[in-house]
C-alpha positions, 0 to 999 in steps of 0.5 A, spaced: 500 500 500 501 507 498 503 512 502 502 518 501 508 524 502 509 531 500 512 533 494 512 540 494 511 546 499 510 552 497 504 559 494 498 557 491 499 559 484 505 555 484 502 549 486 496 549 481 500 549 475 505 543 478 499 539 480 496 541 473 502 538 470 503 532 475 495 531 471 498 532 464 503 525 466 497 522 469 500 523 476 495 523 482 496 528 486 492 533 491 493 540 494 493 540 502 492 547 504 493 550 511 492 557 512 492 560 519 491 567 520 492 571 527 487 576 529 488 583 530 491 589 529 498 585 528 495 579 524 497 576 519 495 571 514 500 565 512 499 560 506 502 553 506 500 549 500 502 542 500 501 538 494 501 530 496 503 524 491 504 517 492 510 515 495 510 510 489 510 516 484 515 521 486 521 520 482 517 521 476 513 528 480 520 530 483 522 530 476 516 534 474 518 539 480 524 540 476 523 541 470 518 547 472 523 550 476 528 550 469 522 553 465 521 558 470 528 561 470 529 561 461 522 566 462 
């Protein structure tokens, strides 16, 4: 049985488009998203996206991870 790990950590956006192209390689994959907000005059919001994969899938998505990021720095 599978379990399930965390591939990448990072903004919402960032994630969308890797989880989108995890889809494209028919990787499973799902976005966990914690947000926790203080309350206040000096709160502030933290956004922590978290895609989740198949530990059997993650060299292939880890790839997938790093051709992204390649992409990004041609651009």
């Amino acid at each position: 049985m599978d379990t399930i790990v965390e591939l990448y950590s990072g903004d919402l956006w960032e994630c969308e488009i890797i989880k989108t192209l995890l889809d494209d390689r028919e990787i499973e994959s799902f976005l966990r998203n914690d947000i926790r907000a203080a309350y206040g005059p000096l709160g502030s919001l933290s956004q922590s996206v978290r895609i989740m994969i198949k530990d059997s899938d993650l060299i292939n998505a880890q790839e997938v991870v790093k051709e992204f990021f390649e992409n990004r720095k041609k651009e």
